[in-house]
N, C-alpha and C positions, 0 to 999 in steps of 0.2 A: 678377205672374206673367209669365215671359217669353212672348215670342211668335217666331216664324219670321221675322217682317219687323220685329222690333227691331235698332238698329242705335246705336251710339256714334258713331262717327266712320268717315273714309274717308280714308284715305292713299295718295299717287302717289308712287312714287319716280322719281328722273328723273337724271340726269350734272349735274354741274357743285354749287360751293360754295355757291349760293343758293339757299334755299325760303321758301314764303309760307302764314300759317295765317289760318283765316276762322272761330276758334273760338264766338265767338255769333252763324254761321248758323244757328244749328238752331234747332228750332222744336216738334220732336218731345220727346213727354214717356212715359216708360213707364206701364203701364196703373193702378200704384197710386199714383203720383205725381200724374196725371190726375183722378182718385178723389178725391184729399183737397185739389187746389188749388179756391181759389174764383177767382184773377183769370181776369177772360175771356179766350177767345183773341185778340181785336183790341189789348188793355191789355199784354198779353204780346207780342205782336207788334210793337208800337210801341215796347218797349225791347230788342229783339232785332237783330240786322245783318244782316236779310234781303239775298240779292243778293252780300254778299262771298264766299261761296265761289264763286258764279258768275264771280268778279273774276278768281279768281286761279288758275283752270284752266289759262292757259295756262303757266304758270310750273311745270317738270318735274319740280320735286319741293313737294308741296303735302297738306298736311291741311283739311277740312272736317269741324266735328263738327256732329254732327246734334241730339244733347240738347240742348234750351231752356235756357239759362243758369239759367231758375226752377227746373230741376232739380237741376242743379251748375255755380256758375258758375267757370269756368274760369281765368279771372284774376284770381281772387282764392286766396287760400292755406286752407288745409283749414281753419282756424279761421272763414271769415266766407264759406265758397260756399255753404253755404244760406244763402237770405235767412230769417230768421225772425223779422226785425224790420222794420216798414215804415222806418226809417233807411237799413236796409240794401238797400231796393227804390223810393228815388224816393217813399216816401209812400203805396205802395199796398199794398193789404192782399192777402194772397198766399194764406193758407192759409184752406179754410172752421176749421182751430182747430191750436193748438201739430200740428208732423207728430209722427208716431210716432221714437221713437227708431231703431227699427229701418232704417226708411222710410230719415234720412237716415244709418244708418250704411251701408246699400245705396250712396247718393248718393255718400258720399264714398268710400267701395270705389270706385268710377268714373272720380272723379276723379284716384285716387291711381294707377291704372290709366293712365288717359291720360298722367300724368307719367312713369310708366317707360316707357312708349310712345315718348314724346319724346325722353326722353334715350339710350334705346338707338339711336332716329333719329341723332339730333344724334352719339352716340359714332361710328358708321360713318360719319359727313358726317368727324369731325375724322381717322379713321383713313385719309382720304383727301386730305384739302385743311388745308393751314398755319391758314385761317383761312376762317369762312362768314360769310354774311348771314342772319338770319330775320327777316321781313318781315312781319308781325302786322297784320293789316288788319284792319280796324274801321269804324264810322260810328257818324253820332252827328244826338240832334234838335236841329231849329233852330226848329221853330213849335211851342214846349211851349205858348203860349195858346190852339190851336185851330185848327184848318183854314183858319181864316178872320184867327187876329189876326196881327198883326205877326210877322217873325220875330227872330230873335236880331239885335240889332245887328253888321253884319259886319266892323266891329274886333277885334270878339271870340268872333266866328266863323268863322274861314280856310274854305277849299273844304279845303283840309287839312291836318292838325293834324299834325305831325313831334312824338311825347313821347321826350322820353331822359332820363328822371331817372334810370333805374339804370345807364344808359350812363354809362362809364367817356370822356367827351366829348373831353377833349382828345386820348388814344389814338386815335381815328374819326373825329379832323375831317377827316385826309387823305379820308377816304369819303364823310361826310355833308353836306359845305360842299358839294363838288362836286355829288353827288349832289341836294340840293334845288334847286341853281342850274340844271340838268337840266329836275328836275320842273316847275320855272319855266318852261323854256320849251316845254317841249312843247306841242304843239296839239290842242287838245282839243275838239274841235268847233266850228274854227275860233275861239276863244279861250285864252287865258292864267288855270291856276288861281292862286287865291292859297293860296301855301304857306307853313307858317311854321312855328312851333318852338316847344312849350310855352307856347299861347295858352288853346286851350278846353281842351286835358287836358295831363298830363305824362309821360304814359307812365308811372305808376306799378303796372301792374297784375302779374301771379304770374306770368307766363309769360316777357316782359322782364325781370323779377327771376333767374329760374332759367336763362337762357341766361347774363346776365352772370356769378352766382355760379359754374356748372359750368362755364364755358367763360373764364374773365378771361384778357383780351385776344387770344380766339381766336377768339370768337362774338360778335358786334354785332346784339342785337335793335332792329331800326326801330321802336316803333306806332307805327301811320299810321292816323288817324281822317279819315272821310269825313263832312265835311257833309252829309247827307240830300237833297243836291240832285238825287239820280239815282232820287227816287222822291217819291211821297208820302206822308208820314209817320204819315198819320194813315188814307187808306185800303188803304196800303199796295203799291198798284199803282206800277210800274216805270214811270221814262221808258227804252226801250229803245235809245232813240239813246246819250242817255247811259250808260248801264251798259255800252255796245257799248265807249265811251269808254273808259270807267272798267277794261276790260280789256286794253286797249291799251296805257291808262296801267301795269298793274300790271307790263305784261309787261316793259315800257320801264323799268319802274323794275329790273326784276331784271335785265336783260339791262346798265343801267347798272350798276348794283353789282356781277356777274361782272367788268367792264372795268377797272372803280375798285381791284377784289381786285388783279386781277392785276398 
């Protein structure tokens, strides 16, 4: 059943060729979806990117969705955005039993919703500008043994993950070499992150897919996965100095990629 304070997502439009999306912010589930999930909110929460829509406010044109990825996950393509199989959700069991058909044909109405959303965005970004940036912000965990064990060995876990698999790479190097040599040096709370390029993930997800195919060699989708370092992962509380960071960085990154376009 709808409600008055349901809500999909949240769109800023703003000047210039660059925008930045924070699509598994959300956290909110509608009231039947709610009903027939079993995972709890803390196990939902922990595979969610709480924090990144907060990231990328300052960047003038920006989307934040508010639905739980457990609802419809957004970067993956209509065949596999319900989870319905714990493969498809990290091992965890999601539903108290099979959803109803109905349930997830709702689900994907929503999804399929936010993509025309997109693209009528992105069509007035190109009716404008030769060529754009979207900047796809993510994070990701690094202490999956527990609050307490080890974390990820950090060879093979950057502070952050640069994926371009559906990037068309050699077209964008003029943008992207520069642009992480950037990221590199910024100063980020009096330190230098480590950035890097199809280390923990590859940017293989639906959203990167569908800017490269509608947009070839007009649209350069970035994912940019955050290592978990700007919170805790497991209780989910903010370090607020870093996330202060973490926006400064985003802004810097968009305000480089305008300069790099032009």
């Amino acid at each position: 059943m709808e409600t008055a304070t349901e809500r999909w997502w949240t769109v800023q439009r703003g000047p210039g060729p660059v925008l930045a999306t924070a699509i598994h912010d959300g956290h909110e589930l509608r009231p039947e979806v709610a009903a027939a999930m079993k995972l709890s909110d803390g196990d939902r929460l922990r595979e969610e990117d709480p924090f990144t829509g907060k990231a990328i406010v300052d960047v003038p044109t920006h989307i934040i969705a508010h639905r739980s990825r457990f609802e419809f996950d957004l970067n993956r393509g209509a065949d596999g955005a319900i989870y319905e199989t714990r493969e498809q959700s990290w091992g965890l069991e999601v539903w108290n039993g099979a959803p109803d058909k109905a349930l997830v044909d709702r689900s994907l109405a929503l999804h399929a919703s936010y993509y025309r959303m997109l693209g009528s965005l992105l069509d007035d970004v190109v009716a404008e500008y030769d060529r754009f940036v979207l900047i796809d912000v993510h994070s990701y965990n690094h202490r999956r043994d527990g609050p307490d064990g080890a974390p990820t060995d950090p060879a093979k876990a950057p502070d952050v993950n640069i994926g371009t698999f559906s990037m068309p790479r050699e077209h964008w190097a003029f943008l992207l070499d520069p642009l992480m040599e950037a990221m590199r040096g910024f100063d980020f709370n009096g330190r230098r992150l480590d950035v890097r390029e199809n280390i923990a993930f590859q940017g293989k997800g639906e959203q990167t897919r569908f800017v490269h195919e509608r947009y070839p060699e007009r649209g350069c989708a970035i994912a940019l996965e955050f290592k978990k370092f700007f919170m805790d992962e497991w209780s989910g509380e903010p370090d607020e100095a870093e996330l202060a960071a973490m926006c400064r960085f985003i802004a810097f990154t968009a305000d480089t990629c305008r300069d790099l376009l032009r």
